[in-house]
Steps between C-alpha positions, in 0.01 A plus 500: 500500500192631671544270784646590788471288761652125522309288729720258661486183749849530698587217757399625826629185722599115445262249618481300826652111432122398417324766449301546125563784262279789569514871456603520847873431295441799311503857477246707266726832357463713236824652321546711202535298158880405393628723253766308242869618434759350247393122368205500755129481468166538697221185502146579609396163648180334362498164645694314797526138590563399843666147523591318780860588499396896711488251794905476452519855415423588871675180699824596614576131611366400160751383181386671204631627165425829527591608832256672747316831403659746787251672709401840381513342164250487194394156503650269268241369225460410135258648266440626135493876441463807277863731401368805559860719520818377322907598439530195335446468182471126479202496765225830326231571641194309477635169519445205678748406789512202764731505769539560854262820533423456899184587685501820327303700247835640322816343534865618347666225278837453292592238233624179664722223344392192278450288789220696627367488127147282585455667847578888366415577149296709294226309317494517166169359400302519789172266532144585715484525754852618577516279827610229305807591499439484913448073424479297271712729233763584800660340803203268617432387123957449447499291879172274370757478139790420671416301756275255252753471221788509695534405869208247437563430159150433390410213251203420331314189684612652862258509777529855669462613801511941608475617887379847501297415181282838531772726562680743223768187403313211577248603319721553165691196539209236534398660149832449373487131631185436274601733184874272551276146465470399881240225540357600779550858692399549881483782689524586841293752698340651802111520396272334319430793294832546380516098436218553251627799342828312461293211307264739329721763404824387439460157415663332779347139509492520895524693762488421862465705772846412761247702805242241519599205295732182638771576235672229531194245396415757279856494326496149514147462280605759289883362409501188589789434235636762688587892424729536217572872536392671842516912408535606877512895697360404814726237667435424877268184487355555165847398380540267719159295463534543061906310546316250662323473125773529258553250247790324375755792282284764667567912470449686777506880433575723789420830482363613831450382834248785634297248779835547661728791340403718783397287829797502731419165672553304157836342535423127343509447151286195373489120654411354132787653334615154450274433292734661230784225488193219574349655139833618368362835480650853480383819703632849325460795669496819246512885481319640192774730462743258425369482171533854380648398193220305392215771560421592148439150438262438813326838383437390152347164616292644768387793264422224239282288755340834630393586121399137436242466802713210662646742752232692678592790722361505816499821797386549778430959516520694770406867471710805620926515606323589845359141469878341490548381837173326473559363144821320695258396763284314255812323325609373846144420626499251181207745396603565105418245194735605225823774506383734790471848328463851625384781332700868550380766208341492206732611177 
C-alpha cells in the first residue's frame, strides 16, 4: 500500500459522571498502517456510525456488553470498509467488510464465528450508498425487525406508537409498523422539523414533538382506544407517560432507555407500570443480537422493502474521522434525523 500513516482516535480519559462526549475524551495519533500475517486482513475504513452505546464504552460504573474501551485504546466503533491487504483467502481484496473497525482509518481484522455473522461479514452484493449496511440493512434496520415482529409482535389493525421516532431505529421501525398493516403510526420527537419530516418523509401519520407538547393529552387524542404496541428506546418519563396509554393485550418493546441509561440520579423505575396487569399487557425487553440466527431472514426483508420504496433510508453525514467526536455530539444533542453517518475516505 502507498499509505503510510493510520490516523487514529485513542481514548485519552473517561468522562466526569455528567459530563457529554467531546474530544476532550480523545486523543488524535497517527500510527503506521497494520500489516496482515496468517488468516488476517487489513480494512481501509469508509464510513463509521456512532450510536449511542460509545457512552457505555467509556463508563466504568456503566453495565454494558462490550466492556469499556481501555485508555490508550483505539476507540471502539462500527463502520463499513475497503480490504485493502489480505492472508486470507476467504476475505480478497477489494471487498466489502462491516465490523468493528474503530475510530480509525485502517484497522487489522480476523474471521469471527457465526454468531457475529450480521454484525461482521463481508457483503456480497453490496447496495448505494454503502452506509446502508450502517442502518437500515444492519444493526439499526435487524433491532427495528426484531423488536416489531417479535418483542411487540405487530398485527395488522394495531395503533403504534415509536419514542425516538427520528433516530437510526425509530426511524426504521415506524416504517415497518405501516409496511406490517398498523392503522395508525405515531412518532415521537424533539422538533417540529423532524415531526414533519417524520409525516412527510416516512409516512408516519403523526408526529408530536415530547419538548413542547402536553404528551399526555396529546396521547390521549391520538389513542384514545389506547396504544396497542408502544416501540420504546428512551424510557425515563416518555415510558412512563405512553404505559399510562396502553390498551388492553398491549406490546411494549424495550429496547433502550437512553433519557436515563447514563444519569446517575435515576434510581425509580415507572409509577404507571401497573398499568400492565390493569390492561393485561406484556413489556419485553430485547437485544438484537439475540436473534443472530434469524439475520438472513431480517436482511432479505429489509433489502426487499429497501428495493420496493416502502423502506426509505435515512442519514444524517458528517464529514471527516477528525469530525467523530462531534458526530457523537450531535447523536446525543438529539441533533441527527435518520442513522447518524460519518464519512472517513473515499474508495
Amino acid at each position: 500500500m502507498s499509505e503510510t500513516r493510520n490516523r487514529q482516535w485513542r481514548v485519552a480519559r473517561y468522562p466526569e459522571a455528567d459530563e457529554p462526549i467531546s474530544s476532550a475524551l480523545f486523543e488524535w495519533v497517527e500510527r503506521s498502517v497494520p500489516e496482515p500475517t496468517d488468516d488476517q486482513f487489513v480494512v481501509k475504513t469508509l464510513y463509521l456510525a456512532p450510536g449511542p452505546a460509545l457512552r457505555g464504552y467509556l463508563d466504568v460504573s456503566h453495565q454494558q456488553f462490550l466492556g469499556n474501551v481501555p485508555v490508550g485504546e483505539v476507540m471502539r466503533g462500527r463502520g463499513i470498509g475497503v480490504i485493502v491487504s489480505s492472508k486470507n483467502s476467504d476475505y480478497t481484496v477489494g471487498e466489502y467488510f462491516v465490523g468493528s473497525l474503530g475510530w480509525q482509518d485502517y484497522s487489522l481484522q480476523q474471521p469471527r464465528g457465526k454468531e457475529f455473522v450480521f454484525s461482521t461479514k463481508k457483503i456480497s452484493s453490496p447496495l448505494r450508498p454503502l452506509s446502508l449496511e450502517l442502518g437500515i440493512l444492519g444493526q439499526s434496520g435487524a433491532t427495528a425487525y426484531f423488536g416489531m415482529l417479535e418483542a411487540g409482535r405487530i398485527k395488522a389493525g394495531d395503533n403504534v406508537l415509536v419514542s425516538a421516532a427520528a433516530g437510526g431505529v425509530g426511524s426504521a421501525a415506524g416504517q415497518i409498523a405501516r409496511i406490517k398493516g398498523a392503522a395508525k403510526v405515531v412518532g415521537l420527537a424533539g422538533s417540529d422539523k423532524k415531526c414533519q419530516w417524520l409525516i412527510n418523509t416516512l409516512g408516519f401519520d403523526r408526529a408530536i414533538n415530547y419538548k413542547t407538547a402536553d404528551l399526555n393529552d396529546q396521547l390521549a387524542k391520538e389513542f384514545p382506544k389506547g396504544i396497542d404496541l408502544f416501540f420504546d428506546s428512551v424510557g425515563g418519563d416518555i415510558l412512563n407517560t405512553g404505559l399510562a396509554h396502553i390498551s388492553l393485550n398491549a406490546r411494549v418493546a424495550v429496547c433502550g432507555f437512553i433519557s436515563t441509561d447514563y444519569d446517575p440520579n435515576a434510581d425509580t423505575g415507572p409509577i404507571n407500570y401497573r398499568n400492565l396487569l390493569y390492561q393485561r399487557a406484556t413489556m419485553q425487553g430485547f437485544i438484537v443480537f439475540d436473534y443472530w440466527e434469524r439475520f438472513a431472514e431480517a436482511e432479505q426483508a429489509l433489502r426487499q422493502w429497501h428495493s420496493s420504496g416502502e423502506l426509505i433510508f435515512c442519514e444524517d453525514l458528517s464529514d471527516g474521522l477528525e469530525n467523530m467526536p462531534q458526530a457523537v455530539e450531535d447523536l446525543f444533542a438529539g441533533n441527527n434525523s435518520g442513522v447518524k453517518i460519518c464519512w472517513v475516505n473515499n474508495e
